[in-house]
Each structure stands twice: as structure tokens, then as C-alpha cells.
N, C-alpha and C positions, 0 to 999 in steps of 0.2 A: 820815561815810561817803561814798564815792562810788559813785553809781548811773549805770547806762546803762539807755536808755531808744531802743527800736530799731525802727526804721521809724516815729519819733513826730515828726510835722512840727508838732503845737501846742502842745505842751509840757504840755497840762493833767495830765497823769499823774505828771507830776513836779512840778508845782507844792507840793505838798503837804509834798512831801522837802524843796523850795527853801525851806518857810515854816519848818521845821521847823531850818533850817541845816546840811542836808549839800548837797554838790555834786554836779550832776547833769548828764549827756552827753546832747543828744537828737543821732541818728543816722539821718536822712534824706537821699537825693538831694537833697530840694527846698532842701534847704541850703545856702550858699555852700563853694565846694569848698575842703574840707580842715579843720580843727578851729580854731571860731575861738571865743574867748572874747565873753560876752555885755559893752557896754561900761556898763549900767546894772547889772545883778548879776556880779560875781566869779565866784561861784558857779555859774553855768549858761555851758554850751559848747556848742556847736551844730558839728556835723561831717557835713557834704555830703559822702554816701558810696554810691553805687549797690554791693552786691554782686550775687555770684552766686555762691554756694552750691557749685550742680549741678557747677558746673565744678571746683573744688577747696576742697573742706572742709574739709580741713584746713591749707591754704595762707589760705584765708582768717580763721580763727580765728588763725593766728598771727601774723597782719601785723596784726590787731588790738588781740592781745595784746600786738605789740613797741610800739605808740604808746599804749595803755591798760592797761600792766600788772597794774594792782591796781583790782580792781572788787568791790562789797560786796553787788549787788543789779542784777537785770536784768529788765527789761519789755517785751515785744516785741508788735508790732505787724503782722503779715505782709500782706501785700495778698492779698485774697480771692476777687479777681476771679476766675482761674482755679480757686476752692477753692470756692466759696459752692454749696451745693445750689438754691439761687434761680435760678444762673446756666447751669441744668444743660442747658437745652435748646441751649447754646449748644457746648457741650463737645464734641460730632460736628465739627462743623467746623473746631473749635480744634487737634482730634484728629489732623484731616486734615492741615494745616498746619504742627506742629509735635506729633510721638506723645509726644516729650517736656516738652508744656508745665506739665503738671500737677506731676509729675517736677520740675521746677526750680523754681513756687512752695514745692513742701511741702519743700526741700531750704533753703531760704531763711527759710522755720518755722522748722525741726530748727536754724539754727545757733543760735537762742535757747538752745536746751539744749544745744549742744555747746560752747558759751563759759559758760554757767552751770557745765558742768561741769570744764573749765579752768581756771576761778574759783574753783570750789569754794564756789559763793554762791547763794542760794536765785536760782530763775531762773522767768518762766513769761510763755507768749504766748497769746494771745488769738486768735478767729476766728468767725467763726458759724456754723450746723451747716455742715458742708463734708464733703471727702472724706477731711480728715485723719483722720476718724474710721476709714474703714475702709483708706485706704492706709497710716496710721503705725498709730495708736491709738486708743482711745475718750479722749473727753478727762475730765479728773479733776473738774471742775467746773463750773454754765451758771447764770447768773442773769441776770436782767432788770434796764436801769438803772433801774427803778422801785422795786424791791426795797433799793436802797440810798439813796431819794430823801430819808428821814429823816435822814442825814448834812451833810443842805442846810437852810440857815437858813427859814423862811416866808415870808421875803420875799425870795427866791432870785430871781435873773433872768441867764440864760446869758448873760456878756459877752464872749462871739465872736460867737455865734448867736442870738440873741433871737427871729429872727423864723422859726426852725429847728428850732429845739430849746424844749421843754418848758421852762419853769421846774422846779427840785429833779429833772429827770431825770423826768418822771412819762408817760413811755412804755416800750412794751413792746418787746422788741426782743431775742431769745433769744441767747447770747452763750456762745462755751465758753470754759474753760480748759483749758491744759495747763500743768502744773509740778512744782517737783520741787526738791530740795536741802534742803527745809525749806522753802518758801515757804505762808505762813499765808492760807487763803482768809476774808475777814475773814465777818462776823457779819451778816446781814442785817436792815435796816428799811427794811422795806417802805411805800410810802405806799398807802391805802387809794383803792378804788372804781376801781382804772384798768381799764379795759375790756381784755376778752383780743382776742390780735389783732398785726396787724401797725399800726404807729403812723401814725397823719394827717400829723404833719408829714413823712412821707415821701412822702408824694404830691408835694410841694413841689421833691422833690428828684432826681427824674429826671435821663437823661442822663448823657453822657458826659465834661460836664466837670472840672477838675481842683479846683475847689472843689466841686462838688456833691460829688466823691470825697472831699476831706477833711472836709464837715461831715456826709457820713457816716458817717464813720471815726471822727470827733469820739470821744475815751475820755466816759464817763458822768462825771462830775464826783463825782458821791456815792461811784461806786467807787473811784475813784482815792483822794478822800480817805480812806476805810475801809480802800483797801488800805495804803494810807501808817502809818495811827494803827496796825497790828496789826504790819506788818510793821517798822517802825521797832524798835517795843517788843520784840518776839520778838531783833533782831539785836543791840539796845544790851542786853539780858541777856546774851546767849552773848559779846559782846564784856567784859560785865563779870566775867565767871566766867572766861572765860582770860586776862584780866592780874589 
């Protein structure tokens, strides 16, 4: 199968697919521009891509569609910044500046679902509570990466972020979903005694710069693999029932 995987600069969300041997697009700016294949796996392509949504919606799904034809599964990642209820005091003046900022992140959400449904492939993005809730939808689903930290071995240790991130994901950190097409919200296990709350190793991560943004963007490791084992299984059945 080939999966896209959108606005994901560390690839951990696809890893799972990668181990599992289907082929997999991550689809960020931070990428070398234009679609380059990985020279250590076959299998993973990396595509340095800014859109912009707001401007043409449906211009932009098809110029994706004409270099990506055929896509079996999609995961999107949208930047929060403008979106995140956290960052709400900051929203007046954002407001002032630009009446349509918010307008063009949650337009750059939505093409998650307007190419899953092009595709006709289970599709779903990610975000934390935000305003997409009441300027699109409520979202379908929220769990913490803690919740899915039993997906992680005991002797787990985050190998991007070690000194960042939890081992097995064992922080709290409220997370929604939006999806649709058939995408399977996988099953939770939960690891015990984690304090409720917003997580310590976010103390750490303050600021504005462009790593601090991506280790806290970081996908949850136990989700990803959870979402991987249910949704693989769910697409290789409906793949085996129509041939």
C-alpha cells in the first residue's frame, strides 16, 4: 500500500507502515524541495512542499493528485500554532494583522479530508483542543500518548528525543482527532499512575524555535504504532475481499 503522511517532518508516524513494508510519503516544507526518494529505504520519499490551502482548494488537491495518483491511507499533521486554544491570548493581535489567519491554517487541516476523499481512502488529522472544534467540527476522537504507552516495549527510550520526551510516551498531553472514510481509531493501553496535567518535560521546551516546534509536534510513538497494527489489518481485509 502507499501511504501519505502530511505536514510530518520525522517520519515516526510512518515508521510502523515502513516496518510493516508498504511505501510511505512524508510531505513537509522542511524537506528538500520536490519528491525525493529516501537513498537508505526504497520505500520512504520525502516531498518539500509548503501549501496553501485558503488560496485554492481544490487546485491544490489536484496538483497533488497529478504527482500522487494513487494513495491507500493518509495522516496529517497541521500546525497548531494559529489553532491551539493554549495560544488563545495571542489570537487578538494575530486577528489584527491578518482577519484571515485562522481561515488559512484550518483550510490547510481540511485538505487532509478533501484528498482522503479524492482518494477515496480512510484519511485523519490530528491537533489539540483548538478552534477547529467550533469553526469546522467537533473532533471524532482525543487521547493522551500515555494511553497508548503499553504499545512500547519496557525498555523503551525515545530515539530522537530522549532527553524530551518520556520513555513508552508516559505523559499527558490531550490530542484530537478528526477522520473519516473508514479510518480505525485503534484500542487503548493505557500505562498506569501518570499524573493528570499538562506534561514536565514541556517545561523544557519553550520558545519559538524550530526544533522546539518539531519535538513538540513529535507523533506519540505507541500511537502511531497502534494506529499502524489496526489500520493496516482493517485495509489488507477490504483489499482482500475485492480481488
Amino acid at each position: 500500500m502507499k501511504c501519505l503522511f502530511f505536514y510530518d517532518y520525522t517520519g515516526i508516524m510512518a515508521q510502523p507502515w515502513l516496518d510493516a513494508g508498504h511505501e510511505c510519503i512524508l510531505v513537509d516544507g522542511q524537506h528538500m524541495t520536490g519528491l525525493q526518494r529516501d537513498s537508505q529505504n526504497p520505500r520512504l520519499s520525502r516531498w518539500g512542499l509548503w501549501v496553501d490551502a485558503f488560496s485554492d482548494m481544490s487546485g491544490t488537491v489536484k496538483s497533488i493528485i497529478d504527482i500522487l495518483p494513487n494513495v491507500d491511507f493518509i495522516f496529517g499533521f497541521p500546525e497548531c500554532t494559529d489553532l491551539a486554544v493554549s495560544g488563545a491570548t495571542h489570537f487578538k493581535s494575530k486577528r489584527e494583522k491578518d482577519p484571515d489567519f485562522q481561515n488559512k491554517a484550518i483550510a490547510n487541516a481540511l485538505l487532509i479530508e478533501e484528498l482522503g476523499k479524492a482518494y477515496a481512502c480512510p484519511w485523519a488529522f490530528e491537533n489539540p483542543v483548538s478552534v477547529i472544534s467550533t469553526k469546522y467540527r467537533k473532533f471524532d476522537h482525543t487521547f493522551h500518548p500515555y494511553e497508548y504507552g503499553k504499545y512500547l516495549p519496557l525498555d523503551d527510550i525515545h530515539p530522537s528525543y530522549p532527553d524530551y520526551i518520556a520513555a513508552r510516551d508516559a505523559y499527558p498531553k490531550k490530542t484530537c482527532i478528526w477522520a473519516g472514510n473508514g479510518f480505525i481509531m485503534p484500542d487503548k493501553k493505557p500505562l498506569d499512575n501518570i499524573r493528570a496535567g499538562y506534561s514536565d518535560q514541556h517545561l523544557k521546551l519553550g520558545g519559538k524555535s524550530l526544533k522546539t516546534k518539531n519535538i513538540r509536534s513529535a507523533t506519540p510513538r505507541g500511537f502511531a504504532k497502534a494506529v499502524a497494527v489496526m489500520n493496516i489489518e482493517e485495509l489488507q481485509n477490504k483489499n482482500a475481499i475485492i480481488n
